[in-house]
N, CA, C and O atoms as a printed pandas DataFrame, in Angstrom:
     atom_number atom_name residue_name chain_id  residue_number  x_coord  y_coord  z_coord
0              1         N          UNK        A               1   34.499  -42.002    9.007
1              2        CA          UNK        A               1   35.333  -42.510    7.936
2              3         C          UNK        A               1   36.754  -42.658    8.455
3              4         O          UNK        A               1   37.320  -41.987    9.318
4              5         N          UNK        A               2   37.286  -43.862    7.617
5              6        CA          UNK        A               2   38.947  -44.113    8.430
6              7         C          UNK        A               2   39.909  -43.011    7.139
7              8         O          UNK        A               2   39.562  -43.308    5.995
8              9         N          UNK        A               3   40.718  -42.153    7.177
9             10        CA          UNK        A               3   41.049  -41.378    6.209
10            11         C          UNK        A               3   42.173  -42.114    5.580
11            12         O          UNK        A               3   42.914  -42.372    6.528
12            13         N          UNK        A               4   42.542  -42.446    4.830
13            14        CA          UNK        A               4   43.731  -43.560    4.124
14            15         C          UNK        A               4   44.595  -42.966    4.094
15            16         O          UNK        A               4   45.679  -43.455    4.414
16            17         N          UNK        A               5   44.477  -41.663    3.699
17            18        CA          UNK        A               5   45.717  -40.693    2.945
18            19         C          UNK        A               5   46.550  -40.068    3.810
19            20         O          UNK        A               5   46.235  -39.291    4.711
20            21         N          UNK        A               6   47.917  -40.541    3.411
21            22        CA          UNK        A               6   49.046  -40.038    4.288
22            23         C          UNK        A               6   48.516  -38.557    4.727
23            24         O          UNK        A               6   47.506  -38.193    4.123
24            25         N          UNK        A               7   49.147  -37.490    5.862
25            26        CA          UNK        A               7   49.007  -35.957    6.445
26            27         C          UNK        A               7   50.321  -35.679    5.637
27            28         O          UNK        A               7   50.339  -34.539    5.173
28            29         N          UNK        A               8   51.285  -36.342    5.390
29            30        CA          UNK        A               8   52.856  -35.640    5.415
30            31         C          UNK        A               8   53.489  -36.831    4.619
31            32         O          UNK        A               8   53.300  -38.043    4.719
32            33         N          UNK        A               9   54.046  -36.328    4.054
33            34        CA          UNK        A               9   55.401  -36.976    3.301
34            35         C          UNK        A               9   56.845  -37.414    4.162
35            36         O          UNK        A               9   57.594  -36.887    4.984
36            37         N          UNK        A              10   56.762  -38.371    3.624
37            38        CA          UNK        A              10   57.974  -39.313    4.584
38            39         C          UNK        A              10   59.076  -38.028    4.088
39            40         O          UNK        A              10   59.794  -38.138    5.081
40            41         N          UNK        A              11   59.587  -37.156    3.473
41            42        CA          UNK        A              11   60.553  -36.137    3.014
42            43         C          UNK        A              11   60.371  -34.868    3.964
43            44         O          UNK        A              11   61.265  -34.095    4.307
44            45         N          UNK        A              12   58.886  -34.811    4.352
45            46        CA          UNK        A              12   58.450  -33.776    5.160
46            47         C          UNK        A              12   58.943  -33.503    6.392
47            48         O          UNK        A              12   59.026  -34.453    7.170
48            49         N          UNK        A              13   59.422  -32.024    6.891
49            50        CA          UNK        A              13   59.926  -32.462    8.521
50            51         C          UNK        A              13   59.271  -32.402    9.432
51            52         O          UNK        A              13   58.137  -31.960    9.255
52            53         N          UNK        A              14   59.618  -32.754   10.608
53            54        CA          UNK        A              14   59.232  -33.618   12.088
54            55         C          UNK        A              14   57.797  -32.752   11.927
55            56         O          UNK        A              14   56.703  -33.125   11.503
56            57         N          UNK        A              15   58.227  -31.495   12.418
57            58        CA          UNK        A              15   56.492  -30.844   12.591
58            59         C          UNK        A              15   55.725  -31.033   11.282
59            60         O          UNK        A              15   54.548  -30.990   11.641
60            61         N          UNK        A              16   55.745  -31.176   10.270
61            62        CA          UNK        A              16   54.682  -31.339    9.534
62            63         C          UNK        A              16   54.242  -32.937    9.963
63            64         O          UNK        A              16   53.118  -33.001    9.466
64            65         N          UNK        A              17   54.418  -33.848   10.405
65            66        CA          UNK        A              17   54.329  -35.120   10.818
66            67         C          UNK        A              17   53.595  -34.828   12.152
67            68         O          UNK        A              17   52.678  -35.622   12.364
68            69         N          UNK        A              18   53.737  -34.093   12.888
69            70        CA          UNK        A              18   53.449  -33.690   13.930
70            71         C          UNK        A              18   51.966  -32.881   14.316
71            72         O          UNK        A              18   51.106  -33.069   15.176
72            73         N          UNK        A              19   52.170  -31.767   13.080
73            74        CA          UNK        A              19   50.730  -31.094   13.101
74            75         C          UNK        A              19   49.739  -32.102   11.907
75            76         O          UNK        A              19   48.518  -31.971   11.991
76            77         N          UNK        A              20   50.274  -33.021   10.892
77            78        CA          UNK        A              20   49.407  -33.791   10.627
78            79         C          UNK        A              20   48.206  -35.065   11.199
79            80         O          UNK        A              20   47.094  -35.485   10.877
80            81         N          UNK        A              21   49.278  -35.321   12.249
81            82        CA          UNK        A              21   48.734  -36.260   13.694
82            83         C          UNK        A              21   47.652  -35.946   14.356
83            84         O          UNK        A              21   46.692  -36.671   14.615
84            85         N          UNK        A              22   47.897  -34.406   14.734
85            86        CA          UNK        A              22   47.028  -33.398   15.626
86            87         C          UNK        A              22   45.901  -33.184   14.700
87            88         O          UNK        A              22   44.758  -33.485   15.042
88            89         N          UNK        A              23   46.166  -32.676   13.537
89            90        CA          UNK        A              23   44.849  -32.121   12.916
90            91         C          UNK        A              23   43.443  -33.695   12.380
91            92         O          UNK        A              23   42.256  -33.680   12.056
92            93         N          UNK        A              24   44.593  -34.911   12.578
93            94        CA          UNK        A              24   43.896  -35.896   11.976
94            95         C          UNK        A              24   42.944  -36.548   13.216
95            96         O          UNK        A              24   41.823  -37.032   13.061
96            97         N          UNK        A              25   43.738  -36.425   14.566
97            98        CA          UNK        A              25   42.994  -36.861   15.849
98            99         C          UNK        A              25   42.294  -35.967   16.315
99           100         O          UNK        A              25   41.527  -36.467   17.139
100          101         N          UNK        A              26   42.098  -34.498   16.186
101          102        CA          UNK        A              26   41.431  -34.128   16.638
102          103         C          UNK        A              26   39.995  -33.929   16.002
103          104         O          UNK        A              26   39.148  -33.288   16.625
104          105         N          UNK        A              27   39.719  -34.478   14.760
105          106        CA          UNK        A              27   38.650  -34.989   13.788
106          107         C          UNK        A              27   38.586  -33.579   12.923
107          108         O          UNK        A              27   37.755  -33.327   12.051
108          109         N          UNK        A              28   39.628  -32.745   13.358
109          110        CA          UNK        A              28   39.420  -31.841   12.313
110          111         C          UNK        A              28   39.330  -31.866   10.533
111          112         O          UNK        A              28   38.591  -31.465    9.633
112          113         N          UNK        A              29   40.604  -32.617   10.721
113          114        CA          UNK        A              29   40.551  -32.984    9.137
114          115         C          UNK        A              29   39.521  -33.875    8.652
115          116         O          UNK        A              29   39.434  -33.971    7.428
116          117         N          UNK        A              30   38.645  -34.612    9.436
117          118        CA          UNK        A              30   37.216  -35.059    8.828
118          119         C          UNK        A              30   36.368  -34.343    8.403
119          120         O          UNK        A              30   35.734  -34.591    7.378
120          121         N          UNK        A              31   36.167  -33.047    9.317
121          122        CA          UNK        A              31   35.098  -32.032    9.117
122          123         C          UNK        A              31   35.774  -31.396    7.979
123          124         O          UNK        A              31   34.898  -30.996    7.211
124          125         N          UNK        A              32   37.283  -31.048    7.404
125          126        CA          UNK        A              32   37.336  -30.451    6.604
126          127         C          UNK        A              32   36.857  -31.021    5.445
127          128         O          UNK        A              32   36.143  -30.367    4.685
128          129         N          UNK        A              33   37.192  -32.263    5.199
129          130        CA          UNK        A              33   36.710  -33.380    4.218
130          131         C          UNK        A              33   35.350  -32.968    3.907
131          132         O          UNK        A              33   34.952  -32.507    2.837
132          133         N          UNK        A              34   34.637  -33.203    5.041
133          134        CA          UNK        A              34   33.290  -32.957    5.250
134          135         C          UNK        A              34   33.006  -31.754    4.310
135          136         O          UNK        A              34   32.453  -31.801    3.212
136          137         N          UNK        A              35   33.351  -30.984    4.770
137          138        CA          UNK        A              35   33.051  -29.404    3.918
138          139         C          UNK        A              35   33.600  -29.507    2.583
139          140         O          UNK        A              35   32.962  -29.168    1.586
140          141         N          UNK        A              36   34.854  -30.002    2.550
141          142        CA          UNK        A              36   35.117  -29.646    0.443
142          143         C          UNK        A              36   34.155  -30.665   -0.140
143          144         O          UNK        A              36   33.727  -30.336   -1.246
144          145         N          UNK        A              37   33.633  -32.027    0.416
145          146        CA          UNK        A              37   32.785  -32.923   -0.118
146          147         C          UNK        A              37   32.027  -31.865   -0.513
147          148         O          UNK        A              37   32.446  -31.403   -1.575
148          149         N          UNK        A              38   30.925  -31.208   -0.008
149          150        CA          UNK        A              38   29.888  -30.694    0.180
150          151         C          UNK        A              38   29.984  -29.444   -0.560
151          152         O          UNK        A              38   28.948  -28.798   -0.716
152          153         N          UNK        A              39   31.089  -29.007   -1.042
153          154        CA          UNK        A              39   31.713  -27.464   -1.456
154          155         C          UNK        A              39   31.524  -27.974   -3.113
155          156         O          UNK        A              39   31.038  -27.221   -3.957
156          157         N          UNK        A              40   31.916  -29.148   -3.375
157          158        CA          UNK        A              40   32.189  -30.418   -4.278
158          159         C          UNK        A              40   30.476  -30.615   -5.286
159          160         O          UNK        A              40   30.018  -30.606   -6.428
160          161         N          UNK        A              41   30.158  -30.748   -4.077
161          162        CA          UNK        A              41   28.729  -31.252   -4.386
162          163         C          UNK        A              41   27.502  -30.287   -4.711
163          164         O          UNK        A              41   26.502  -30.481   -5.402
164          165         N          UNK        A              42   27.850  -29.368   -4.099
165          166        CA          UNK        A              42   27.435  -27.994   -4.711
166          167         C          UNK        A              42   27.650  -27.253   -5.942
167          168         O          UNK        A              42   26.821  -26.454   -6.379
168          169         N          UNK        A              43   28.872  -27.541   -6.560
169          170        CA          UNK        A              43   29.953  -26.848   -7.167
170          171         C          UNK        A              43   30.878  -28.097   -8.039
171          172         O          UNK        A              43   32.075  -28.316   -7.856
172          173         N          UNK        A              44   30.069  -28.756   -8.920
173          174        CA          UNK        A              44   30.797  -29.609   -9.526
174          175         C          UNK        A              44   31.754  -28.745  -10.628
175          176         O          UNK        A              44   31.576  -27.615  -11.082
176          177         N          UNK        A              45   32.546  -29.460  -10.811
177          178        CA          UNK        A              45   33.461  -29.038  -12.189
178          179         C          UNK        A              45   34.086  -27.865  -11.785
179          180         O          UNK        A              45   34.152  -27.064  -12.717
180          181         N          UNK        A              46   34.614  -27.425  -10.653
181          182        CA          UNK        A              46   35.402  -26.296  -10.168
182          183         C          UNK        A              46   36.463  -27.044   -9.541
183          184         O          UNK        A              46   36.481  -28.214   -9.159
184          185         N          UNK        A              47   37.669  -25.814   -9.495
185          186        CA          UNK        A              47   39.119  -26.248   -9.133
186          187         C          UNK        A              47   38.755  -25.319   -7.907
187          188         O          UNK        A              47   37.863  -24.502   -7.679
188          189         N          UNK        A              48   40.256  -25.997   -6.968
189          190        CA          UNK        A              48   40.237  -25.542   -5.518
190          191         C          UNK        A              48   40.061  -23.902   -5.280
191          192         O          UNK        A              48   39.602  -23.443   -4.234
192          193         N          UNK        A              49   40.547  -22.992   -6.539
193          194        CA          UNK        A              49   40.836  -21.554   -6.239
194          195         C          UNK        A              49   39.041  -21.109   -6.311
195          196         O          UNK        A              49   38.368  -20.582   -5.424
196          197         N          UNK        A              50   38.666  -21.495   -7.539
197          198        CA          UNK        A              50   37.157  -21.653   -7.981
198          199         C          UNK        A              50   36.520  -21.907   -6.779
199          200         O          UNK        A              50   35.658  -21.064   -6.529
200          201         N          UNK        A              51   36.690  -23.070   -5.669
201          202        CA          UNK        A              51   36.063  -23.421   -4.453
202          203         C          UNK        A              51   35.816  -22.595   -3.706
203          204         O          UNK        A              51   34.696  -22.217   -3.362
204          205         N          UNK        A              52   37.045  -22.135   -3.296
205          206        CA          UNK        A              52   37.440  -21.008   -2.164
206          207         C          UNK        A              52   36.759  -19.552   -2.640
207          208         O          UNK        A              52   36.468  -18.637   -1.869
208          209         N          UNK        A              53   36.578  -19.553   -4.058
209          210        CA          UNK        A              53   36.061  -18.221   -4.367
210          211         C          UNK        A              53   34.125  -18.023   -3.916
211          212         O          UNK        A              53   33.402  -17.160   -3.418
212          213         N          UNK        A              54   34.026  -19.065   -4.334
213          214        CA          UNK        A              54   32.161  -19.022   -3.820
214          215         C          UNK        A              54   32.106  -19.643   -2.664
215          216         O          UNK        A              54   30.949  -19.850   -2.297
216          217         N          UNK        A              55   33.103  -20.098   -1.800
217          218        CA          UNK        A              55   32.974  -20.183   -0.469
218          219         C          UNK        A              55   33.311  -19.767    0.506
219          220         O          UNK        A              55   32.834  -20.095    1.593
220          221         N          UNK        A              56   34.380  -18.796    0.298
221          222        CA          UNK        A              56   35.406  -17.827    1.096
222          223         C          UNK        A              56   36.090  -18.634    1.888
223          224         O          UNK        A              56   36.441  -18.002    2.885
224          225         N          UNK        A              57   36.524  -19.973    1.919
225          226        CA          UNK        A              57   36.970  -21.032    2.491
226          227         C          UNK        A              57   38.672  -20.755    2.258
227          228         O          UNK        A              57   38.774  -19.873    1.406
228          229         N          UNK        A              58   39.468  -21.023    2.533
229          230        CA          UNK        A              58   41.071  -21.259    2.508
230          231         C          UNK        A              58   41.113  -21.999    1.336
231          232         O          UNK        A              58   40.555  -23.091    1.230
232          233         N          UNK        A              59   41.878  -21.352    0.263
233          234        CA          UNK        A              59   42.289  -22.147   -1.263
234          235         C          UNK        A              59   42.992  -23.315   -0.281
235          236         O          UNK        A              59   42.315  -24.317   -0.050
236          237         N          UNK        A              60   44.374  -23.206    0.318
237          238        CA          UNK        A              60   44.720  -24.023    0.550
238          239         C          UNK        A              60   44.208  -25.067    1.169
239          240         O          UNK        A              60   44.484  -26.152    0.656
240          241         N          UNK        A              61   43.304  -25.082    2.462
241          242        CA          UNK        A              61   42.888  -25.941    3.135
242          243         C          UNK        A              61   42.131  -26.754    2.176
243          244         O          UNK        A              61   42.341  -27.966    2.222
244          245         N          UNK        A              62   41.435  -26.389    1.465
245          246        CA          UNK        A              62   40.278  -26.649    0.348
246          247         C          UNK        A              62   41.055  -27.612   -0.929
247          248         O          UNK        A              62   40.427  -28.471   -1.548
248          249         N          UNK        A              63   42.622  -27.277   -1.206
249          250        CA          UNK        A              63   43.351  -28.031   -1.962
250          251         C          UNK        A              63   43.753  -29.467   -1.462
251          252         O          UNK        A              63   43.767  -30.470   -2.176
252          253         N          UNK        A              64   44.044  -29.419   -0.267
253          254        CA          UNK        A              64   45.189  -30.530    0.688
254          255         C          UNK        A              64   43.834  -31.421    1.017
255          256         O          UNK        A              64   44.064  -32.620    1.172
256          257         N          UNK        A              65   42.256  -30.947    1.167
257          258        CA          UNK        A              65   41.587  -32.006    1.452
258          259         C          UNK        A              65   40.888  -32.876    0.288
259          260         O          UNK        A              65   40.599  -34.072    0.293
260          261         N          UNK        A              66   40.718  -31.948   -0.659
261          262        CA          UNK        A              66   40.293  -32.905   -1.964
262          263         C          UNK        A              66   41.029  -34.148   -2.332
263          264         O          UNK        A              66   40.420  -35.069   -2.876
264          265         N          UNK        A              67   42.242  -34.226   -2.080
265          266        CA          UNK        A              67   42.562  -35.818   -2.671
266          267         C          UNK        A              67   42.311  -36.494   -1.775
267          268         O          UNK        A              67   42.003  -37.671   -1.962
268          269         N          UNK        A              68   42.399  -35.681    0.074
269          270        CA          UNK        A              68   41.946  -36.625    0.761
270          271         C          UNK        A              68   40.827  -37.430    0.455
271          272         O          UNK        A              68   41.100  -38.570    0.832
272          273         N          UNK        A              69   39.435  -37.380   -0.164
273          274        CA          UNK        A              69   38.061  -37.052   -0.328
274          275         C          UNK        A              69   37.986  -38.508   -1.721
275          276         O          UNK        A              69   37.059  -39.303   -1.870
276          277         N          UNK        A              70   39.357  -38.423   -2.585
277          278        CA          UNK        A              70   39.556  -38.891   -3.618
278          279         C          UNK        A              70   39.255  -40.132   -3.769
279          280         O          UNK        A              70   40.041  -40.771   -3.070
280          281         N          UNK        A              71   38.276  -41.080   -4.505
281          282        CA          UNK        A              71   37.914  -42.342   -4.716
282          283         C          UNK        A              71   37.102  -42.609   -3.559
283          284         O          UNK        A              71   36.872  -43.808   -3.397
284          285         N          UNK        A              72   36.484  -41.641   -2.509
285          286        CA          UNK        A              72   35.423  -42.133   -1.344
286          287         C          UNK        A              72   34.620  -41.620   -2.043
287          288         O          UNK        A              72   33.774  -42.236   -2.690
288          289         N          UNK        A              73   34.789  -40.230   -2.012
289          290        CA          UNK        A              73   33.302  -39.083   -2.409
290          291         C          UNK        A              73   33.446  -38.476   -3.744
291          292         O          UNK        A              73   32.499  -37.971   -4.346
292          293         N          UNK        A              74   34.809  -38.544   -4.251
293          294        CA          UNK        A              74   35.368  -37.370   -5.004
294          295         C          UNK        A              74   35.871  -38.306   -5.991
295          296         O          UNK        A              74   35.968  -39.525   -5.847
296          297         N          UNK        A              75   36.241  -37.480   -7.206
297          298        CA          UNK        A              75   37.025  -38.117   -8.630
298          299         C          UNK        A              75   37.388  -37.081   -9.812
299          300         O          UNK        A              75   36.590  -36.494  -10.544
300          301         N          UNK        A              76   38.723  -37.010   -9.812
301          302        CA          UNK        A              76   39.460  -36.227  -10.808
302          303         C          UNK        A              76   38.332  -35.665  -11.815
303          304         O          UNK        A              76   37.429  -36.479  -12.013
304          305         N          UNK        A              77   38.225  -34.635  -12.382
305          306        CA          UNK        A              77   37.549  -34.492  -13.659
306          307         C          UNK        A              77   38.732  -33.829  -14.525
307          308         O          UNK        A              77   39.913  -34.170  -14.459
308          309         N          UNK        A              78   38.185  -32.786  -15.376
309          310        CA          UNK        A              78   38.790  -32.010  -16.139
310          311         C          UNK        A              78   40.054  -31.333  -15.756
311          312         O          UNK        A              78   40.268  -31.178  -14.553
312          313         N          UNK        A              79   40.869  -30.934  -16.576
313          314        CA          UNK        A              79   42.287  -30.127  -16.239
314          315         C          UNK        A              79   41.625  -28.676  -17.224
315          316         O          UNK        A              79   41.341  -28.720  -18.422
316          317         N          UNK        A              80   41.539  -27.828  -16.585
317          318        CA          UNK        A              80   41.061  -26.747  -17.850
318          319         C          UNK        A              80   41.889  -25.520  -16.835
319          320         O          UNK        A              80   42.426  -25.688  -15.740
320          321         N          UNK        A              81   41.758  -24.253  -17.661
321          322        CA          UNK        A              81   42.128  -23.233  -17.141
322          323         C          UNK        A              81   40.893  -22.774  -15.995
323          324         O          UNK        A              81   39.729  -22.546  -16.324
324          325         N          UNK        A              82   41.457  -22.688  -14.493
325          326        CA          UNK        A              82   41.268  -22.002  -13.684
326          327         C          UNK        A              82   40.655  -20.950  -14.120
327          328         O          UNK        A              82   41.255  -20.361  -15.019
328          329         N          UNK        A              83   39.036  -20.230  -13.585
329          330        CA          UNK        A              83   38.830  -19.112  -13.778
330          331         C          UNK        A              83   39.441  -17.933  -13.089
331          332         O          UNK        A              83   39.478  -16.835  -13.643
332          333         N          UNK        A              84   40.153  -18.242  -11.312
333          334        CA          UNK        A              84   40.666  -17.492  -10.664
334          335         C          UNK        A              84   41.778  -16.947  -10.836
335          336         O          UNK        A              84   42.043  -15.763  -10.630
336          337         N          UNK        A              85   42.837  -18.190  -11.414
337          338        CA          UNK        A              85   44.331  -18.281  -11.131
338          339         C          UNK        A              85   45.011  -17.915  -12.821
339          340         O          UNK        A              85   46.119  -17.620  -13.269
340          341         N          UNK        A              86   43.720  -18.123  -13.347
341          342        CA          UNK        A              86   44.124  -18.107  -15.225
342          343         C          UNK        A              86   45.347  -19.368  -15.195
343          344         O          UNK        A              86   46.295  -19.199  -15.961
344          345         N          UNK        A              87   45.340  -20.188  -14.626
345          346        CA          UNK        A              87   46.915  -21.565  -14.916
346          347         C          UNK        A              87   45.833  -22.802  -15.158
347          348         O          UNK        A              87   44.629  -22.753  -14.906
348          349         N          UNK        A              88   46.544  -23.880  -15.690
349          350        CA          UNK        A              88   45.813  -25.240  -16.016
350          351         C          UNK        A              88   45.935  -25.382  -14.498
351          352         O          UNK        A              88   46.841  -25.066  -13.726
352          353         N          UNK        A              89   44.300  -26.168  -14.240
353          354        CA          UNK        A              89   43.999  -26.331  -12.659
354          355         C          UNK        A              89   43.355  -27.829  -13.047
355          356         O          UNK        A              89   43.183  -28.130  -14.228
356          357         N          UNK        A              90   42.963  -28.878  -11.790
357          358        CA          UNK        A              90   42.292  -30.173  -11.712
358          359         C          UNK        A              90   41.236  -30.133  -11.615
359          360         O          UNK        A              90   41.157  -30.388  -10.413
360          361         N          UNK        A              91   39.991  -29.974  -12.020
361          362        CA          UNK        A              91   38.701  -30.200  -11.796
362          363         C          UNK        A              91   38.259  -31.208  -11.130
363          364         O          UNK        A              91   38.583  -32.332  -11.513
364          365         N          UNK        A              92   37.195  -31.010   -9.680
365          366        CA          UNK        A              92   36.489  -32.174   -9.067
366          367         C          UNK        A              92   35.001  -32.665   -9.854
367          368         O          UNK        A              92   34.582  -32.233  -10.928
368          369         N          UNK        A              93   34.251  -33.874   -8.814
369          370        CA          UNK        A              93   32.606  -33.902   -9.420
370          371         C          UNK        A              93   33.102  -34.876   -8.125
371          372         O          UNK        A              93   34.220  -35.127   -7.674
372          373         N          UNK        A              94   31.621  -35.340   -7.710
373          374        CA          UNK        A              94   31.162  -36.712   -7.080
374          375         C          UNK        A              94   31.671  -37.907   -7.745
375          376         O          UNK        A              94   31.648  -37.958   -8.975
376          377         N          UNK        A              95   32.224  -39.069   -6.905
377          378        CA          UNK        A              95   32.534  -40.274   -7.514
378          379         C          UNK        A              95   30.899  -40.813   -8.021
379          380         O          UNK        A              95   30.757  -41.881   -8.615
Protein backbone atom coordinates (compact mmCIF):
# COMPACT_ATOMS: atom_id res chain seq x y z
CA UNK A 1 0.00 0.00 0.00
CA UNK A 2 1.22 3.68 -0.91
CA UNK A 3 0.41 5.42 2.71
CA UNK A 4 -1.17 9.03 1.81
CA UNK A 5 -1.03 10.37 5.23
CA UNK A 6 1.38 12.96 6.13
CA UNK A 7 4.25 11.27 9.33
CA UNK A 8 4.56 15.01 10.70
CA UNK A 9 3.09 18.26 10.57
CA UNK A 10 4.56 20.99 8.53
CA UNK A 11 4.59 22.89 12.48
CA UNK A 12 6.45 19.76 13.65
CA UNK A 13 10.30 19.95 14.21
CA UNK A 14 13.14 18.75 11.97
CA UNK A 15 13.36 15.32 13.87
CA UNK A 16 9.87 14.52 13.91
CA UNK A 17 10.13 14.92 9.93
CA UNK A 18 13.05 12.95 10.20
CA UNK A 19 12.01 9.90 12.32
CA UNK A 20 8.72 10.02 10.24
CA UNK A 21 10.82 9.33 6.91
CA UNK A 22 12.71 6.48 8.69
CA UNK A 23 9.80 4.77 10.22
CA UNK A 24 7.82 5.15 6.76
CA UNK A 25 10.92 3.63 4.57
CA UNK A 26 11.76 1.23 6.58
CA UNK A 27 8.08 -0.42 6.03
CA UNK A 28 7.63 -0.21 9.56
CA UNK A 29 4.79 1.93 9.63
CA UNK A 30 3.03 -0.52 7.10
CA UNK A 31 3.30 -3.40 9.42
CA UNK A 32 2.00 -1.14 12.08
CA UNK A 33 -1.04 -0.33 9.89
CA UNK A 34 -1.04 -3.88 9.30
CA UNK A 35 -1.58 -4.75 12.96
CA UNK A 36 -4.21 -1.92 14.15
CA UNK A 37 -6.16 -3.04 10.77
CA UNK A 38 -6.29 -6.42 12.19
CA UNK A 39 -6.54 -5.22 16.05
CA UNK A 40 -9.65 -3.27 14.19
CA UNK A 41 -11.00 -6.23 12.74
CA UNK A 42 -10.99 -8.25 15.63
CA UNK A 43 -12.24 -5.63 17.91
CA UNK A 44 -14.77 -3.51 16.18
CA UNK A 45 -16.29 -0.54 18.01
CA UNK A 46 -13.22 0.02 20.39
CA UNK A 47 -11.11 3.21 20.89
CA UNK A 48 -7.26 3.17 20.74
CA UNK A 49 -6.88 2.80 24.80
CA UNK A 50 -9.65 -0.16 24.47
CA UNK A 51 -7.10 -1.56 21.58
CA UNK A 52 -4.03 -1.50 23.46
CA UNK A 53 -5.89 -3.01 26.42
CA UNK A 54 -6.76 -6.55 24.73
CA UNK A 55 -3.66 -6.29 22.84
CA UNK A 56 -0.95 -5.06 25.09
CA UNK A 57 0.13 -3.07 22.01
CA UNK A 58 1.36 0.80 22.62
CA UNK A 59 -1.95 3.10 23.11
CA UNK A 60 0.07 5.44 21.33
CA UNK A 61 1.48 3.63 18.42
CA UNK A 62 -2.06 2.08 18.03
CA UNK A 63 -3.55 5.88 18.02
CA UNK A 64 -1.07 7.63 15.29
CA UNK A 65 -1.80 4.50 12.96
CA UNK A 66 -5.55 4.38 12.84
CA UNK A 67 -6.14 7.47 10.77
CA UNK A 68 -3.33 6.28 8.91
CA UNK A 69 -5.63 3.05 8.03
CA UNK A 70 -8.61 5.75 7.56
CA UNK A 71 -10.89 5.45 4.31
CA UNK A 72 -8.49 2.25 3.04
CA UNK A 73 -9.46 -0.30 5.77
CA UNK A 74 -10.86 1.78 8.53
CA UNK A 75 -13.87 4.41 9.21
CA UNK A 76 -14.72 6.69 12.10
CA UNK A 77 -17.58 5.13 14.15
CA UNK A 78 -18.95 6.20 17.44
CA UNK A 79 -17.56 8.96 19.94
CA UNK A 80 -18.69 7.28 23.32
CA UNK A 81 -16.94 7.13 26.62
CA UNK A 82 -13.74 5.15 26.61
CA UNK A 83 -13.95 2.11 28.85
CA UNK A 84 -10.15 2.61 29.84
CA UNK A 85 -9.62 6.35 29.98
CA UNK A 86 -13.44 7.11 31.27
CA UNK A 87 -13.04 10.58 28.51
CA UNK A 88 -15.20 10.84 25.16
CA UNK A 89 -12.89 8.63 22.81
CA UNK A 90 -13.37 7.87 18.60
CA UNK A 91 -14.56 4.56 17.87
CA UNK A 92 -13.14 2.38 14.79
CA UNK A 93 -15.04 -0.67 12.49
CA UNK A 94 -13.93 -1.81 8.90
CA UNK A 95 -14.69 0.56 5.96
Amino acid sequence: MNIQTPHSRNSDPESSHLAGDAITKSGKRQRQIDLVVGLVQGNPNKTSAELAKVSGYDRAMIARRLPDAEGIYLKRAKIRICTENKTMAQTWVMT
